[in-house]
C-alpha positions as CSV (number, residue, x, y, z in Angstrom):
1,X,-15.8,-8.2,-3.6
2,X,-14.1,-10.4,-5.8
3,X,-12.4,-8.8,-9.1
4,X,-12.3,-11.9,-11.2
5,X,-14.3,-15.3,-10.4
6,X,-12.5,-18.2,-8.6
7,X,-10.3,-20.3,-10.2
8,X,-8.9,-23.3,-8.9
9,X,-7.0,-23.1,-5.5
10,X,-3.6,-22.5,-5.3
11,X,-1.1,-24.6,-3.4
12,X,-0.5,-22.8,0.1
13,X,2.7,-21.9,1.2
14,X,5.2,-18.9,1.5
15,X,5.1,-17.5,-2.2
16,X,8.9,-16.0,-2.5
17,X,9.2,-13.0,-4.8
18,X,11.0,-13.3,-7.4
19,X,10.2,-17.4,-7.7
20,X,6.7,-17.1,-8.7
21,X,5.5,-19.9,-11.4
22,X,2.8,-20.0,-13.2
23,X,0.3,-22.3,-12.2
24,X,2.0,-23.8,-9.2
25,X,2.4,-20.2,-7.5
26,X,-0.1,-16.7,-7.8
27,X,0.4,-14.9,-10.6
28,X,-0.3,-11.4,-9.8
29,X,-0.6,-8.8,-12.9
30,X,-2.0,-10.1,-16.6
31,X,1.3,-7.7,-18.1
32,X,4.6,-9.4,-17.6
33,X,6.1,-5.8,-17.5
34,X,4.3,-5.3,-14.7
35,X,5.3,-8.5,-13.0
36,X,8.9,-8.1,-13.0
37,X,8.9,-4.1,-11.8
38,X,6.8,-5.4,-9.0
39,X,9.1,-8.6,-8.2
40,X,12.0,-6.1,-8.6
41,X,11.2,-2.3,-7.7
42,X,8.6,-3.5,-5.4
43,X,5.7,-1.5,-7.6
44,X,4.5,-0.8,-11.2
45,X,2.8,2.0,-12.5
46,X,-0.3,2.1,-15.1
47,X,-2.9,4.3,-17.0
48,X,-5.9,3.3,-15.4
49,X,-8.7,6.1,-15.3
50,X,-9.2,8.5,-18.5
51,X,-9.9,12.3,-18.0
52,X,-14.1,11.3,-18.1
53,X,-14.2,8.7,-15.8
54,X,-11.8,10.9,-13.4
55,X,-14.4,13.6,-13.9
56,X,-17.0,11.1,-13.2
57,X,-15.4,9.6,-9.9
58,X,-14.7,13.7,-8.6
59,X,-18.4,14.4,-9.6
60,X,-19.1,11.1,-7.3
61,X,-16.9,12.3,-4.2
62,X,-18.6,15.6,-4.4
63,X,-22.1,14.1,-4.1
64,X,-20.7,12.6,-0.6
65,X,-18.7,15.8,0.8
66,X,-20.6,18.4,-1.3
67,X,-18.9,21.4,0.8
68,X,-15.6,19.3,-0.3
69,X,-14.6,19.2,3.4
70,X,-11.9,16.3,4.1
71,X,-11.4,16.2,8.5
72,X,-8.2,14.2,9.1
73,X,-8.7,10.7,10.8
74,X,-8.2,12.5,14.3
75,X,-5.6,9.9,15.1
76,X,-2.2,11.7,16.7
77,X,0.1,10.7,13.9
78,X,-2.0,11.1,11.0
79,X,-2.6,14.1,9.0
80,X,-4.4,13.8,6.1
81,X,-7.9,12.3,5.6
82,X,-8.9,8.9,4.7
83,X,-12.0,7.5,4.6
84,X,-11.6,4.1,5.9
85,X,-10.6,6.1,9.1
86,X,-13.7,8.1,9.4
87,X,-15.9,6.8,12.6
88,X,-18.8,7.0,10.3
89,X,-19.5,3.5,9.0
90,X,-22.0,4.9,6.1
91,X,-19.2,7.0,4.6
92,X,-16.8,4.1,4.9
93,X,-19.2,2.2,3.1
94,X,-20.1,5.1,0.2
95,X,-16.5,5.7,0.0
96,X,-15.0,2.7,-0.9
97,X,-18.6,1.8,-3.4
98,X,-17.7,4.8,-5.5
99,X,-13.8,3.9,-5.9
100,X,-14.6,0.4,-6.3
101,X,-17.2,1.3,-8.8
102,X,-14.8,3.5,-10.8
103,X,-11.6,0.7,-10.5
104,X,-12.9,-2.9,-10.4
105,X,-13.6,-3.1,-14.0
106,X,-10.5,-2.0,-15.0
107,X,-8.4,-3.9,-12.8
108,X,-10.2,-6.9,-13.9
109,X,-8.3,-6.8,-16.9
110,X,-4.6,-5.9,-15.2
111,X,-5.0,-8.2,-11.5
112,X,-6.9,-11.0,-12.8
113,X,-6.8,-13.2,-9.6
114,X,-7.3,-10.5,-7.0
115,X,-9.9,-8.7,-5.1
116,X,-10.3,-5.4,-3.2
117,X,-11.0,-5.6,0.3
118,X,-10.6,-2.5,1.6
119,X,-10.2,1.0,0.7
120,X,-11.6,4.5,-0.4
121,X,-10.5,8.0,-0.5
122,X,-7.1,9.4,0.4
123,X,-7.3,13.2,0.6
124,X,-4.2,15.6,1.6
125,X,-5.5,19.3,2.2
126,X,-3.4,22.4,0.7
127,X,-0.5,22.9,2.7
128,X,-0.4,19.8,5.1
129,X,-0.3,16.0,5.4
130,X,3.0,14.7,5.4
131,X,2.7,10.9,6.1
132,X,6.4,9.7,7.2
133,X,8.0,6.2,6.1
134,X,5.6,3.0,6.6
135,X,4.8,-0.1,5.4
136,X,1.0,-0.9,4.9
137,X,-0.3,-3.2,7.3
138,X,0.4,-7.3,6.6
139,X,-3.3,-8.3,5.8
140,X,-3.4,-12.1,4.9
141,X,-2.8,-15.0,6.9
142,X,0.4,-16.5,4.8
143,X,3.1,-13.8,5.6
144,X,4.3,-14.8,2.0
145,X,1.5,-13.0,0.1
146,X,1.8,-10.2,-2.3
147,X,-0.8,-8.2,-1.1
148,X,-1.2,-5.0,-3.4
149,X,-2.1,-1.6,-2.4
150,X,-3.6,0.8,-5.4
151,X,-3.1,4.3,-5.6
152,X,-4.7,6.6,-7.6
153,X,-4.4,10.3,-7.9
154,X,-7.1,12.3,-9.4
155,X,-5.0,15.5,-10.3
156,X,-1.9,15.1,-11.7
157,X,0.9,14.4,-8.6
158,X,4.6,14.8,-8.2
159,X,6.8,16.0,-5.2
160,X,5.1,19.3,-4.5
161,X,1.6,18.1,-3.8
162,X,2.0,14.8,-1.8
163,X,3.2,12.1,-4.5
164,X,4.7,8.9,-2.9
165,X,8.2,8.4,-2.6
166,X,9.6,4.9,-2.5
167,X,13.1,3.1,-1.8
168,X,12.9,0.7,-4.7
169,X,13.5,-2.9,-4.2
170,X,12.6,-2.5,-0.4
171,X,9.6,-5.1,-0.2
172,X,9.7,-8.6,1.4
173,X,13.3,-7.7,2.7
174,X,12.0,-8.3,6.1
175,X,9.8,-10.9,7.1
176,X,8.0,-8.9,10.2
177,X,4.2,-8.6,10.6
178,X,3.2,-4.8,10.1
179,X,-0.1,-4.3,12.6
180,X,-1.6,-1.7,14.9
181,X,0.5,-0.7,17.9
182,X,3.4,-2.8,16.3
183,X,7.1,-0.5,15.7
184,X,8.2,-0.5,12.3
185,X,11.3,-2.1,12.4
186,X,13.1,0.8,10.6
187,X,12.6,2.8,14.1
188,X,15.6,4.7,14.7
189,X,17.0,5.5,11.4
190,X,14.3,6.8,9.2
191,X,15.7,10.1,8.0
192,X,18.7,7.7,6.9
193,X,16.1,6.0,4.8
194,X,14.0,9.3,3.5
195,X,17.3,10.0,2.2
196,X,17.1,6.7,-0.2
197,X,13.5,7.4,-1.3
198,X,12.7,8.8,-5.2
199,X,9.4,10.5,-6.0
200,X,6.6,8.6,-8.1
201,X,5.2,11.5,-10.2
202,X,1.9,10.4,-11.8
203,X,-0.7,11.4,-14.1
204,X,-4.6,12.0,-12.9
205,X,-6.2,8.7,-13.3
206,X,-2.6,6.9,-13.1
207,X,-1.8,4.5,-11.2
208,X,0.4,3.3,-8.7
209,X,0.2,-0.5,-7.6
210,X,2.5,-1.3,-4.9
211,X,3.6,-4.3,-2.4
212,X,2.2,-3.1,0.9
213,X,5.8,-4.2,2.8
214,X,7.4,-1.3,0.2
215,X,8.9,1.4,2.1
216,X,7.2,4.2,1.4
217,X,6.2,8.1,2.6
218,X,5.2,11.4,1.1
219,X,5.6,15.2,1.7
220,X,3.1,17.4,2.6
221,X,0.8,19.0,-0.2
222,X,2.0,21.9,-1.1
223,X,0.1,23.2,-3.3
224,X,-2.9,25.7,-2.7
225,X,-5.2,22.7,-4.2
226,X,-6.8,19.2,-2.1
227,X,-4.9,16.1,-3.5
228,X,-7.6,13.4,-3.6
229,X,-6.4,9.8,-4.3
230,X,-8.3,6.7,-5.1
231,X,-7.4,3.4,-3.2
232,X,-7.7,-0.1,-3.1
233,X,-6.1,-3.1,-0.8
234,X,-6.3,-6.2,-3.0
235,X,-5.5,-9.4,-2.0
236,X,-5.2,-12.8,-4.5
237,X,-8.2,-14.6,-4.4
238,X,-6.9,-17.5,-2.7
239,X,-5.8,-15.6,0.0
240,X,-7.1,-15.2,3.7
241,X,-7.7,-12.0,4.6
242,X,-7.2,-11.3,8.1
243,X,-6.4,-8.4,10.8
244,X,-3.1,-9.3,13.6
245,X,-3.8,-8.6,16.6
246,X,-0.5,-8.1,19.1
247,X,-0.2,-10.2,22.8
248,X,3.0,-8.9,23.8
249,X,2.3,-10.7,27.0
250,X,2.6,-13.7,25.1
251,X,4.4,-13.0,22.6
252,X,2.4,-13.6,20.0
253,X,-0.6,-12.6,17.2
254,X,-4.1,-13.5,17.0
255,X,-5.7,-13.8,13.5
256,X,-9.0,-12.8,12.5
257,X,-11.2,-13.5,10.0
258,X,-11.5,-10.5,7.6
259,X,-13.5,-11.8,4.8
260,X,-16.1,-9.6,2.5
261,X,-16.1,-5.7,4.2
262,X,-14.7,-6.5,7.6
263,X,-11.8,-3.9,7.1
264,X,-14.2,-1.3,6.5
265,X,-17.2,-2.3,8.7
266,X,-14.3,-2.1,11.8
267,X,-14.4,1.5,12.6
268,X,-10.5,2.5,13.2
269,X,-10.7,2.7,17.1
270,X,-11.7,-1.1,16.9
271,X,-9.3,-2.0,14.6
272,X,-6.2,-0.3,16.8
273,X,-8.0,-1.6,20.1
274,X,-8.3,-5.1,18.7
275,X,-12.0,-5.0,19.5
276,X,-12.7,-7.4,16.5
277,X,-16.5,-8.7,16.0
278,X,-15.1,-11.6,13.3
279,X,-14.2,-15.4,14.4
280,X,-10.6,-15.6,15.5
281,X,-8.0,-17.8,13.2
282,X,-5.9,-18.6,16.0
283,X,-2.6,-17.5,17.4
284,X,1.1,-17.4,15.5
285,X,4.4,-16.7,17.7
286,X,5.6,-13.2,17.4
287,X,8.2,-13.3,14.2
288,X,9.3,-9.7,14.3
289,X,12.9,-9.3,15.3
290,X,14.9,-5.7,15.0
291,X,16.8,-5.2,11.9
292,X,20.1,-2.5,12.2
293,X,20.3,-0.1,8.8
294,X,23.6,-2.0,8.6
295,X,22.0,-5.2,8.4
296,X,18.8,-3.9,6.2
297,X,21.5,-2.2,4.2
298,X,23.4,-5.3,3.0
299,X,19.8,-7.3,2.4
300,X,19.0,-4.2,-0.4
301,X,22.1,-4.3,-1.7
302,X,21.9,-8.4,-2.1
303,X,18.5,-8.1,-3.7
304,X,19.9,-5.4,-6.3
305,X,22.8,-7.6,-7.0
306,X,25.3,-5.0,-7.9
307,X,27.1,-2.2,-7.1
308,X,26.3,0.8,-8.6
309,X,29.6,2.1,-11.0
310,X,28.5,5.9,-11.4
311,X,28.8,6.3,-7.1
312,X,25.4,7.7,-7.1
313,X,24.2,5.4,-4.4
314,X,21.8,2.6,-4.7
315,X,19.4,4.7,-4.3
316,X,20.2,6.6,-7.7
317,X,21.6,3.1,-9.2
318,X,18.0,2.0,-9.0
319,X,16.6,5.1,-9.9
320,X,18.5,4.4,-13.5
321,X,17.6,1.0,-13.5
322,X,14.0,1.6,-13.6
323,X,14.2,4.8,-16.4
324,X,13.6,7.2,-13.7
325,X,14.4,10.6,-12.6
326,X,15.2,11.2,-9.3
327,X,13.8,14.9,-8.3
328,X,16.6,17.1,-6.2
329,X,18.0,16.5,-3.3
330,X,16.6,12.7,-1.9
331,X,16.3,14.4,1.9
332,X,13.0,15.0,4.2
C-alpha cells in the first residue's frame, strides 16, 4: 500500500548513506532533522500517535484478541508474539489493516516517498521476551536501499519493559544480505556488542524509525503489564520489494517478487522454507563474507570520525552526541 502517490522514478543504483541528494538520489524523511540522525545514528525518533488515537488503535487490537491473549510465534528462538508470525493468514491480514489504518496518514506527512509492506503487532508478555541482537531482514532488491522499520509502543517503554537498545551508527557498516537461515555476521561476539548498545526510552504513541541493518535487541518485559508495539516495514516507493532466498549449494540468493501483501500473505514456515508462491527475480552471488569485532570495530569508529576525549567509549561518545542518556550499566 503506497503512503504517498508515485513520483517520477529514481535513478537505480547503490544509494550510499550519508551521500544522498536530492532529486538524483531518495530522499527519505520530509524533516531534515530526521535525515541526518538516521544517515548518522542509524534511527530518529518522532511523536507520532496522540493519547486518543492510541486509545483508538488498543480499543482496535482488543476487538481482534478480545481475551488479550498474545501466543508467541512458536518458532525456537523467538519469544514474544508478532503477528506477521502467526500461521493464521486472517489475523495477519486484520493485524497489519488496523496498524496501517492508525500510521499511514501520519507518516504520509514524515516518509513522503515510502510505503509499508509489511507489518502489525509486536507484543512482549509480562516477564518474558527478550529478543537478542539482529538486524531486520534485507527486503529490497538494491542492497543499497534504506529500508525503514517503524516502531511504535502503545504504553510508555524504557529498559524495564522491552524498549530497544541500539549501537548507534551501526547501519550499512556491512554490506551482507540479512535472510532466513542466514548467520548474522556478528556470530561469536554478541555479548561484546550488547555491551555497546544504549536504551531508546519512548513515549506511548512515539516513535522509533530505524534502518533495518541497525544493530539492535531488547530485554525482556519486566513489568507485570503486556508491551504492545505498532509496526511497519516501509520501503521507498521506487524500490523492489523482494524476499532472499539462500543456495548454499551454489552459493548464491534467489529474489522474489514481494510486491502488494506478499510479506504477510507468506505464512512464516514459507517464508523460512523458501516455499515462495511469487515470480522469481533471478539469482545474485552470495556477498556475505565474515566480519572480526576487530575489523567491525575500526569500520564504527571510521564512520564516527573521532575519538571520543571523556574515555567513555564510543558507545557513550555517541550516546552524548545524540543528547542522550545512557541507562546503567551497557551489559546483557
Amino acid at each position: 500500500m503506497p503512503i504517498p502517490p508515485p513520483r517520477q522514478k529514481a535513478p537505480q543504483g547503490l544509494c550510499h548513506v550519508g551521500k544522498e541528494v536530492e532529486g538524483a538520489m531518495r530522499t527519505t524523511f520530509a524533516d531534515p532533522d530526521m535525515r541526518a540522525s538516521l544517515r548518522d545514528a542509524g534511527y530518529a525518533t518522532a511523536p507520532l500517535l496522540d493519547p486518543a488515537e492510541v486509545a483508538d488503535l488498543h480499543r482496535r487490537i482488543a476487538e481482534i484478541r478480545p481475551d488479550l491473549d498474545f501466543p508467541v510465534s512458536g518458532l525456537t528462538h523467538i519469544f514474544y508474539h508478532a503477528s506477521f508470525l502467526s500461521p493464521d493468514v486472517a489475523y495477519r491480514r486484520r493485524a497489519l489493516d488496523i496498524v496501517r489504518d492508525a500510521l499511514l496518514p501520519k507518516l504520509r506527512m514524515i516518509l513522503p516517498h515510502y510505503r509499508a509492506i509489511a507489518g502489525g503487532l509486536l507484543v512482549k508478555a509480562p516477564h518474558s521476551g527478550e529478543v537478542g541482537m539482529h538486524c531486520d531482514w534485507t527486503s529490497t532488491r538494491d542492497l543499497g536501499d534504506v529500508n525503514i522499520a517503524i516502531w511504535c509502543p502503545l504504553v510508555d517503554v524504557d529498559d524495564d519493559n522491552g524498549a530497544l537498545r541500539v549501537i548507534p551508527g551501526s547501519h550499512k557498516l556491512v554490506d551482507n544480505v540479512v535472510a532466513a537461515g542466514i548467520k548474522g555476521y556478528w556470530q561469536g561476539y554478541e555479548e561484546e556488542l550488547k555491551a555497546r548498545t544504549i536504551p531508546v526510552p519512548l513515549a506511548a504513541g512515539e516513535a522509533m524509525f530505524f534502518d533495518v541493518s541497525l544493530l539492535h535487541w531488547s530485554r525482556e518485559n519486566r513489568s507485570d503489564a503486556l508491551r504492545p508495539v505498532a509496526n511497519l516495514l516501509c520501503v521507498h516507493e521506487d524500490s523492489t520489494p523482494v524476499l532472499y532466498v539462500a543456495n548454499p549449494a551454489r552459493d548464491r540468493f534467489e529474489l522474489f517478487d514481494m510486491a502488494g501483501d506478499a510479506m504477510i500473505e507468506h505464512s512464516a514456515a514459507e517464508l523460512f522454507r523458501g516455499e515462495v508462491r511469487t515470480p522469481s527475480l533471478g539469482t545474485i552471488p552470495n556477498p556475505n563474507r565474515p566480519v572480526t569485532f576487530a575489523e567491525w570495530e575500526r569500520r564504527l569508529a571510521r564512520r564516527r570520525g573521532e575519538v571520543d576525549p571523556q574515555g567513555g567509549g564510543i558507545g557513550h561518545w555517541m550516546a552524548r552526541k545524540l543528547g542522550l542518556q545512557p541507562r546503567g550499566a551497557q551489559t546483557a
